[in-house]
N, CA, C and O atoms as a Tinker XYZ file with bonds, in Angstrom:
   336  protein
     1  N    -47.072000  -15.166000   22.044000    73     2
     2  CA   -46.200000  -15.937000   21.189000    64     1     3
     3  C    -47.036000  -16.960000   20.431000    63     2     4     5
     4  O    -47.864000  -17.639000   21.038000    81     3
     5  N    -46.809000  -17.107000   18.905000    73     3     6
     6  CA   -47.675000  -17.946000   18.655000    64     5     7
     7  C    -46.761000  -19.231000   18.164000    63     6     8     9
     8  O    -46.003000  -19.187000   19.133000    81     7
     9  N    -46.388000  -20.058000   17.589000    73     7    10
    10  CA   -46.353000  -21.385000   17.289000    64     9    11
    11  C    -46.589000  -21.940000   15.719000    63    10    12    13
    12  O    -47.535000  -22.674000   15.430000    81    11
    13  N    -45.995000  -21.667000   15.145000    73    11    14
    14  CA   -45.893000  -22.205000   13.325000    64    13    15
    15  C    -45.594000  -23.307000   13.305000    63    14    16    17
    16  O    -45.108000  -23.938000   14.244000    81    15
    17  N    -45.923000  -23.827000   11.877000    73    15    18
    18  CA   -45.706000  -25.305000   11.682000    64    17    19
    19  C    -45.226000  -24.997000   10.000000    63    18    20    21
    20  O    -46.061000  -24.408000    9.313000    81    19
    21  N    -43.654000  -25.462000    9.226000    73    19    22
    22  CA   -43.750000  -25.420000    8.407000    64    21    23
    23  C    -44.591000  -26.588000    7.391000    63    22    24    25
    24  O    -44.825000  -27.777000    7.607000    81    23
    25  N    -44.940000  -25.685000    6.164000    73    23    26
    26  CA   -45.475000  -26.937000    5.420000    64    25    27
    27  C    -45.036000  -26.244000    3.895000    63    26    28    29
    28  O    -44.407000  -25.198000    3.730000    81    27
    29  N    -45.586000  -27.189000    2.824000    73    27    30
    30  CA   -44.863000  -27.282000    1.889000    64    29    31
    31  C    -45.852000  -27.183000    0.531000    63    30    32    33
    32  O    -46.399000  -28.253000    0.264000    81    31
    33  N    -46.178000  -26.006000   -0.411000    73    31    34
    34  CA   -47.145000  -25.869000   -1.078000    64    33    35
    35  C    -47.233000  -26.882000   -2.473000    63    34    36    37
    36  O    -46.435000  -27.089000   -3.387000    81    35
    37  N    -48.377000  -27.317000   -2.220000    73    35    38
    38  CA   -48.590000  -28.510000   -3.630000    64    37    39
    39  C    -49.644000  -27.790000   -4.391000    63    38    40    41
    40  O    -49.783000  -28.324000   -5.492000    81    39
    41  N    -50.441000  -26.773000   -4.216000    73    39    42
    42  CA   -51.183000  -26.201000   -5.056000    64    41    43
    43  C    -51.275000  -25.016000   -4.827000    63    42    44    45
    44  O    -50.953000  -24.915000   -3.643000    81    43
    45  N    -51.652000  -23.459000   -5.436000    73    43    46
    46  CA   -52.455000  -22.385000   -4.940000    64    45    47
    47  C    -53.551000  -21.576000   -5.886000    63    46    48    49
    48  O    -53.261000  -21.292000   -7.048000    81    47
    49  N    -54.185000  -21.404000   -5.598000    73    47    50
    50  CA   -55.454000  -21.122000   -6.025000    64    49    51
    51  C    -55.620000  -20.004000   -7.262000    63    50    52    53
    52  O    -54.703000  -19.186000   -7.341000    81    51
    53  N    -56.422000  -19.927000   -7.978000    73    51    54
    54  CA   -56.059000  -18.610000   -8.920000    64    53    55
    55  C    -56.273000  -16.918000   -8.590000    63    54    56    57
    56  O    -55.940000  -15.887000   -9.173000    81    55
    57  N    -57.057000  -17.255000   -7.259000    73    55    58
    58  CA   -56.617000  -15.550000   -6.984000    64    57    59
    59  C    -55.653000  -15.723000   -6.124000    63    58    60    61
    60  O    -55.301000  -14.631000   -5.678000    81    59
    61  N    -55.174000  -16.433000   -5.769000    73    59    62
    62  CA   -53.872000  -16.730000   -4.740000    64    61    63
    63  C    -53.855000  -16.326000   -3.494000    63    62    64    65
    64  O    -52.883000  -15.950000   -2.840000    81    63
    65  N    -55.153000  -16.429000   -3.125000    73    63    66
    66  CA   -55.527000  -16.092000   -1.343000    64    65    67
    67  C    -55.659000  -17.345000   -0.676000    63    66    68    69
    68  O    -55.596000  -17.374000    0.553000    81    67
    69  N    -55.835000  -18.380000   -1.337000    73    67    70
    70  CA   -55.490000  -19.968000   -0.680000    64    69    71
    71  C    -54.171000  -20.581000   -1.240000    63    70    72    73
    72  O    -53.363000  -20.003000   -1.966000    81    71
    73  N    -54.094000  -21.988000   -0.722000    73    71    74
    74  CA   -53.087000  -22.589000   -1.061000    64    73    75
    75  C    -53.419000  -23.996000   -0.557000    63    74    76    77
    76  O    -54.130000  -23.836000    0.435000    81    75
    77  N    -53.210000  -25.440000   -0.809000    73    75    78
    78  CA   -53.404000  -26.731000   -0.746000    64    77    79
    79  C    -51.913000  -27.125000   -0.424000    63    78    80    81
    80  O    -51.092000  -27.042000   -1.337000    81    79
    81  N    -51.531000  -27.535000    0.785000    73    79    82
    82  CA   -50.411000  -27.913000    1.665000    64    81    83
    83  C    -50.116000  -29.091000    1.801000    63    82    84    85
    84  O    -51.055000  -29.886000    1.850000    81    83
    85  N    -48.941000  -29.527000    1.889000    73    83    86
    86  CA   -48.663000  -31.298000    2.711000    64    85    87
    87  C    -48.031000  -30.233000    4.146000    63    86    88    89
    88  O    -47.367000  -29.196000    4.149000    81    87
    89  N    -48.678000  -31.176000    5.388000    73    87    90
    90  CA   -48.317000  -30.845000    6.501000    64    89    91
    91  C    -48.261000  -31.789000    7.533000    63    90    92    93
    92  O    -49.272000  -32.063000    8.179000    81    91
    93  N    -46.835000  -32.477000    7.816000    73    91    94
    94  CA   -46.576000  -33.992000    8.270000    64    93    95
    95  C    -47.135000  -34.916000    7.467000    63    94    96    97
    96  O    -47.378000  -35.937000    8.109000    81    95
    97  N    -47.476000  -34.998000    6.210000    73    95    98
    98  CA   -47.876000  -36.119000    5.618000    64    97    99
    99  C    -49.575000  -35.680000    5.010000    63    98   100   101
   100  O    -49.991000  -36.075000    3.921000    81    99
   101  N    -50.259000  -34.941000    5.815000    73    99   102
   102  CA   -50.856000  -34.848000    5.351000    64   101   103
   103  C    -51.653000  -33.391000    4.530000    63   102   104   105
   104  O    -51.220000  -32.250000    4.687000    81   103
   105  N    -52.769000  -33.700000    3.733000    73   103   106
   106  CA   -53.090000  -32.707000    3.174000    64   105   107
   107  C    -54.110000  -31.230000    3.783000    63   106   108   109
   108  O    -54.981000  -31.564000    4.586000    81   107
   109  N    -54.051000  -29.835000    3.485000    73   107   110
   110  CA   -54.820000  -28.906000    4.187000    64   109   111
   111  C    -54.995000  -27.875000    3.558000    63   110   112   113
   112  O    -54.095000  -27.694000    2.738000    81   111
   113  N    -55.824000  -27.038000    3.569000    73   111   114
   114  CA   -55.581000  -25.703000    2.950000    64   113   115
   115  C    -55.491000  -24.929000    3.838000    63   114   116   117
   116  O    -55.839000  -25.231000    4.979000    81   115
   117  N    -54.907000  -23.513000    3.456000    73   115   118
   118  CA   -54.310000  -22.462000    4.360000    64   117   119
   119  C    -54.776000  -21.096000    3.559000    63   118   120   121
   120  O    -55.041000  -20.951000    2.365000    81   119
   121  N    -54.781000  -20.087000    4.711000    73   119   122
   122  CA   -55.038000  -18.833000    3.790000    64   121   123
   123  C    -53.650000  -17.834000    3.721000    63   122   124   125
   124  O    -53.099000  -17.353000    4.711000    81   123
   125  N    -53.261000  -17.661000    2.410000    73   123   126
   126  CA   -52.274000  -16.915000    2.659000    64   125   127
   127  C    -52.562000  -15.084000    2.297000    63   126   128   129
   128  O    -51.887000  -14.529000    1.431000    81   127
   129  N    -53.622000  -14.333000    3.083000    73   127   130
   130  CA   -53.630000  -13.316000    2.977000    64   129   131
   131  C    -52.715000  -12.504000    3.633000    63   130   132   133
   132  O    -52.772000  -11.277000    3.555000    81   131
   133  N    -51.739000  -13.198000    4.378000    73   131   134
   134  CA   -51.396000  -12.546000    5.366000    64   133   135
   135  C    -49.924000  -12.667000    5.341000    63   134   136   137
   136  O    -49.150000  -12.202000    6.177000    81   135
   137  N    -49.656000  -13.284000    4.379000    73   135   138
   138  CA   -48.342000  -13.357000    3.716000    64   137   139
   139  C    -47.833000  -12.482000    2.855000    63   138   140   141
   140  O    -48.407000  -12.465000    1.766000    81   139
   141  N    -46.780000  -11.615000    3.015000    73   139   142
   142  CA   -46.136000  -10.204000    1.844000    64   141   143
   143  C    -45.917000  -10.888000    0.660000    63   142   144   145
   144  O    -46.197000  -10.193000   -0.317000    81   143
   145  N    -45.572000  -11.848000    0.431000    73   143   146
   146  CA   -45.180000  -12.062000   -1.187000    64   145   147
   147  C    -45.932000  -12.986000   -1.620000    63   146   148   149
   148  O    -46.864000  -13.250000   -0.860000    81   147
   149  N    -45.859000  -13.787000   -2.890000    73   147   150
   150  CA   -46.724000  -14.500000   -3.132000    64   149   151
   151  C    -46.285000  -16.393000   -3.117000    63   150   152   153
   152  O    -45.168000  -16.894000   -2.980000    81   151
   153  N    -47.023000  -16.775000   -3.225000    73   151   154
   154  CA   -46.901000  -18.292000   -2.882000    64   153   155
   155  C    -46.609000  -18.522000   -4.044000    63   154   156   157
   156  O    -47.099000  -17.797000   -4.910000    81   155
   157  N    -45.609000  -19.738000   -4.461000    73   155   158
   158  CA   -45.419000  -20.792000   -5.202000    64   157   159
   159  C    -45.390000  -22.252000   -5.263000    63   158   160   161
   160  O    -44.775000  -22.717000   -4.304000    81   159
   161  N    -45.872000  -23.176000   -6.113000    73   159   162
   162  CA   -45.535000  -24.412000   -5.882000    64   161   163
   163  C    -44.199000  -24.699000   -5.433000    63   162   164   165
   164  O    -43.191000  -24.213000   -5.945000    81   163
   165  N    -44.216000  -25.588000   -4.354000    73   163   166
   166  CA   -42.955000  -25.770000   -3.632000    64   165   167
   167  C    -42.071000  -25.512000   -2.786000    63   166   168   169
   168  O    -41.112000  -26.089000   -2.272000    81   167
   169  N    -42.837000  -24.014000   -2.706000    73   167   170
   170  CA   -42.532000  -23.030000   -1.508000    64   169   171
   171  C    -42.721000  -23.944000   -0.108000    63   170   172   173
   172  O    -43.681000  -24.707000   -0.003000    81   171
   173  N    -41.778000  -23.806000    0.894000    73   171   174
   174  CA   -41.975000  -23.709000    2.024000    64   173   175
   175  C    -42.637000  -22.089000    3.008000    63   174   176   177
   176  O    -42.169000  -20.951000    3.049000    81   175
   177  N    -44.016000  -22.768000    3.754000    73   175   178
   178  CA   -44.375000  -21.359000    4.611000    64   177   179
   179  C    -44.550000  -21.945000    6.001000    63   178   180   181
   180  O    -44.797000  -23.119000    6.277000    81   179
   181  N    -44.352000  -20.764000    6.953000    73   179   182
   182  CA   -44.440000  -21.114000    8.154000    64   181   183
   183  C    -45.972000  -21.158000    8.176000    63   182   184   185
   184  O    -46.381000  -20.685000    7.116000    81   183
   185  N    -47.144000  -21.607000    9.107000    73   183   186
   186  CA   -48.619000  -21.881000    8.964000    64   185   187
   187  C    -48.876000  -21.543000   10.512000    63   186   188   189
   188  O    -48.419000  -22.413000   11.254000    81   187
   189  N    -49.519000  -20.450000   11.178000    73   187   190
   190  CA   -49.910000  -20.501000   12.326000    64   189   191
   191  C    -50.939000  -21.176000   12.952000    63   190   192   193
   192  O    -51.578000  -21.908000   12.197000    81   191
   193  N    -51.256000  -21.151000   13.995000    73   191   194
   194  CA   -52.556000  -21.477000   14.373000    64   193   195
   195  C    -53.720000  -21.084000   13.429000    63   194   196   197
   196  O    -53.300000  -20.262000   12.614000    81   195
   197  N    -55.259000  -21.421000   13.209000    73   195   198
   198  CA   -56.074000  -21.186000   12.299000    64   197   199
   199  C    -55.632000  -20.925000   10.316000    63   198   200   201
   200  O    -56.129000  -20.168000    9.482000    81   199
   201  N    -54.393000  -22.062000   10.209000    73   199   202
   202  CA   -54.393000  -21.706000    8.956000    64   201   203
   203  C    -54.010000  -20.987000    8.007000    63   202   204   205
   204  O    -54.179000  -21.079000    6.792000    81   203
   205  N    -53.051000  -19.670000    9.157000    73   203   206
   206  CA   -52.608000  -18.401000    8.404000    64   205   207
   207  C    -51.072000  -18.551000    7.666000    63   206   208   209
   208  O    -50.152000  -18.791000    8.447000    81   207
   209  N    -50.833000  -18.464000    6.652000    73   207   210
   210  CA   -49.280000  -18.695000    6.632000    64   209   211
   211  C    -48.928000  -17.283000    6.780000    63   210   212   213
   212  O    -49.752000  -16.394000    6.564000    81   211
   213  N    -47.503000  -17.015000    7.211000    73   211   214
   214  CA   -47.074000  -15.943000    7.899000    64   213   215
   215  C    -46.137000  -15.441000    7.052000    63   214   216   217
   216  O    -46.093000  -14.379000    6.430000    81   215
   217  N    -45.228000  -16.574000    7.139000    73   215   218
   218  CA   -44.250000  -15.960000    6.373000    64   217   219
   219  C    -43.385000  -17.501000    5.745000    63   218   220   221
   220  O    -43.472000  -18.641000    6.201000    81   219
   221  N    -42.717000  -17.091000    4.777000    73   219   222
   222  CA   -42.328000  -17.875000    2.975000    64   221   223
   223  C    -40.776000  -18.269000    3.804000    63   222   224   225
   224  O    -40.071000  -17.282000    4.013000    81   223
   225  N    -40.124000  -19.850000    4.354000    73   223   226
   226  CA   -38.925000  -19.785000    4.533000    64   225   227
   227  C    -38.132000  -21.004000    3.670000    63   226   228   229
   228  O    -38.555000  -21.528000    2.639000    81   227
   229  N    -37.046000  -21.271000    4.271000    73   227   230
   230  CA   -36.065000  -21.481000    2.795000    64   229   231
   231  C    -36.226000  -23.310000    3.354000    63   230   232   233
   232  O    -36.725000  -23.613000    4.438000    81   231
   233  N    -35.884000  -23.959000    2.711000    73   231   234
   234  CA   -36.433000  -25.318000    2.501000    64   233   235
   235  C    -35.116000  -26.225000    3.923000    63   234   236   237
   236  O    -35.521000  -27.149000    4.628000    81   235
   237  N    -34.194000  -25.880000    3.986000    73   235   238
   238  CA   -33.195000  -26.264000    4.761000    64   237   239
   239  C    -33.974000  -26.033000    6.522000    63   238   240   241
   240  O    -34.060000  -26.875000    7.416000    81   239
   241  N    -34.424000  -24.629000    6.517000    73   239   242
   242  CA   -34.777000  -24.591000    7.701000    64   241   243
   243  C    -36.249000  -25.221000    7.740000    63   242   244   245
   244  O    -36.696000  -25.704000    8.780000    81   243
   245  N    -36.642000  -25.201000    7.091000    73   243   246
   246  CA   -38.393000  -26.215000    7.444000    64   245   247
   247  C    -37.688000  -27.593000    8.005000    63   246   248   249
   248  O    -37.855000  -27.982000    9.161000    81   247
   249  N    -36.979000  -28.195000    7.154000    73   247   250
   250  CA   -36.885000  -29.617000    7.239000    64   249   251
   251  C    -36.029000  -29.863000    8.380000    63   250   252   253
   252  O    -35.955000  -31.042000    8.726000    81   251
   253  N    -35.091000  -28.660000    9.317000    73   251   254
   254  CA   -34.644000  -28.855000   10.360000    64   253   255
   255  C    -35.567000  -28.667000   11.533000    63   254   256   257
   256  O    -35.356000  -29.073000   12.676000    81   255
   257  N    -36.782000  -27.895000   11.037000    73   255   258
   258  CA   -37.654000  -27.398000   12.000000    64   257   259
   259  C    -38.810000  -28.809000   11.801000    63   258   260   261
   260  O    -39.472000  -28.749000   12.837000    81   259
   261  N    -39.142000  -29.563000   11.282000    73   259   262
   262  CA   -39.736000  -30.681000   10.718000    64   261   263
   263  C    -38.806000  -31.495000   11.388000    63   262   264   265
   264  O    -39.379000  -32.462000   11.889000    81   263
   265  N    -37.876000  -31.484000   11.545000    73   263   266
   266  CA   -37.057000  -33.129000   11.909000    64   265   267
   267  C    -36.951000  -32.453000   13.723000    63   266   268   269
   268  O    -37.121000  -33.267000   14.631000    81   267
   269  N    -36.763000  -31.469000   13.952000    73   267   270
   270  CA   -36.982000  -31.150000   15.661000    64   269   271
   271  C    -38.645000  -31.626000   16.133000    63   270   272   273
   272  O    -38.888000  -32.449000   17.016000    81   271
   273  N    -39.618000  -30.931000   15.359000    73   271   274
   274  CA   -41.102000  -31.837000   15.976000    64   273   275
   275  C    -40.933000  -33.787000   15.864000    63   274   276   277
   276  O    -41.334000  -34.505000   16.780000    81   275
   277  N    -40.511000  -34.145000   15.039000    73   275   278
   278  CA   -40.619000  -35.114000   14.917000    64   277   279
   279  C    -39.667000  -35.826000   16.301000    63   278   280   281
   280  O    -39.906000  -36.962000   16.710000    81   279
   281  N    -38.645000  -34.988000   16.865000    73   279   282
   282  CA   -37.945000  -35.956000   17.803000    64   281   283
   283  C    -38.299000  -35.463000   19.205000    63   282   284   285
   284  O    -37.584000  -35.646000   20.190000    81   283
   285  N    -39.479000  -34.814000   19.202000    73   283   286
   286  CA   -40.188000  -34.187000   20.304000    64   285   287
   287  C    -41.423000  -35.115000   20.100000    63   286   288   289
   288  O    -41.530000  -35.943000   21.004000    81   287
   289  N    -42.082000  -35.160000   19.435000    73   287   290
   290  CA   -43.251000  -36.143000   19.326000    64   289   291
   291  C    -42.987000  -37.785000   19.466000    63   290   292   293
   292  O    -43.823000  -38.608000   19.840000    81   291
   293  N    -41.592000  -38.052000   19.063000    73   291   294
   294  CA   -40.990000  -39.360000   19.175000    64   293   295
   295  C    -40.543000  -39.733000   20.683000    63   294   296   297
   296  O    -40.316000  -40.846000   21.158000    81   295
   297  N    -40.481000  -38.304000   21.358000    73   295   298
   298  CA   -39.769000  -38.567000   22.682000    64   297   299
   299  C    -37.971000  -39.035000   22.683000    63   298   300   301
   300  O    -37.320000  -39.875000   23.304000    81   299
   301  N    -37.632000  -37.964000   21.611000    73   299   302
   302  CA   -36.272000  -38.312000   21.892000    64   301   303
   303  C    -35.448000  -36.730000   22.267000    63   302   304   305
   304  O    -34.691000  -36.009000   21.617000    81   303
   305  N    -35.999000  -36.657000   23.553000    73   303   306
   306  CA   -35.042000  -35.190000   23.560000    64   305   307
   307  C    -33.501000  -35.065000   23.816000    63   306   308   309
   308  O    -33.165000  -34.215000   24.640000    81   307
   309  N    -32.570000  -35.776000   23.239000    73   307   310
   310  CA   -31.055000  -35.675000   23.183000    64   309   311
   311  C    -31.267000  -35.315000   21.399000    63   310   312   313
   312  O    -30.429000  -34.615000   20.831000    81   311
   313  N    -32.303000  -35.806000   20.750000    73   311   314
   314  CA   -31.616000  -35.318000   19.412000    64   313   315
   315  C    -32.581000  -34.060000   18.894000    63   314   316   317
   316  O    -32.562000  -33.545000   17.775000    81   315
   317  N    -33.619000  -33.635000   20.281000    73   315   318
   318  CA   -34.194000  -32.499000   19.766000    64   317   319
   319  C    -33.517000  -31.621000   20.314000    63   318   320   321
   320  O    -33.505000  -30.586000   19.649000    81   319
   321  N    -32.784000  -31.563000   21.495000    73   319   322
   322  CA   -32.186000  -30.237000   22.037000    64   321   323
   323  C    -30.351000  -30.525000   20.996000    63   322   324   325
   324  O    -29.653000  -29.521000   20.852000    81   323
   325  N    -29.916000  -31.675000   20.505000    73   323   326
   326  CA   -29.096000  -31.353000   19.324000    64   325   327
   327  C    -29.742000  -30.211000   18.083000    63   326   328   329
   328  O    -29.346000  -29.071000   17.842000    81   327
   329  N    -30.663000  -30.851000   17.546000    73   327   330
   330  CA   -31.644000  -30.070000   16.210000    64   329   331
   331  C    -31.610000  -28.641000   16.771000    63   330   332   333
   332  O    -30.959000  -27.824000   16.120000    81   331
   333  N    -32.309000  -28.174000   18.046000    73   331   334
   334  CA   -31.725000  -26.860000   18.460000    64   333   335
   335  C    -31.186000  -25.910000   18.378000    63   334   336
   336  O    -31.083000  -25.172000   19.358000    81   335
């Protein structure tokens, strides 16, 4: 099982095998070879371990999946097993 992190594309490259990310605030690049469609500015992607984005999801579920790490890292598990 692996473990994604969504993040949120602010740049991608001109052969479009990278991409320049905000991820919790901050900035990263990622490789998206491994992704079926292609990246856009603004796109939300899921990002695995080493950088890979996997797969392209819709902006509602990042930011619910973004606000569950955040109340797990905060130590509030009544509003992460709500987010759930």
């Amino acid at each position: 099982m692996c473990i994604g992190v969504p993040v949120r594309v602010i740049s991608v490259s001109e052969d479009g095998l990278t991409a320049r990310v905000l991820s919790r605030g901050e900035e990263q690049q990622i490789n998206l070879m491994m992704l079926e469609e292609t990246a856009s500015i603004n796109d939300y992607l899921l990002v695995q371990v080493g950088g890979f984005a996997v797969e392209k999801i819709e902006p509602e579920q990042a930011q619910k999946a973004l606000a569950l790490i955040a109340a797990i890292e905060e130590g509030d598990y009544h509003r992460a097993a709500e987010l759930y």
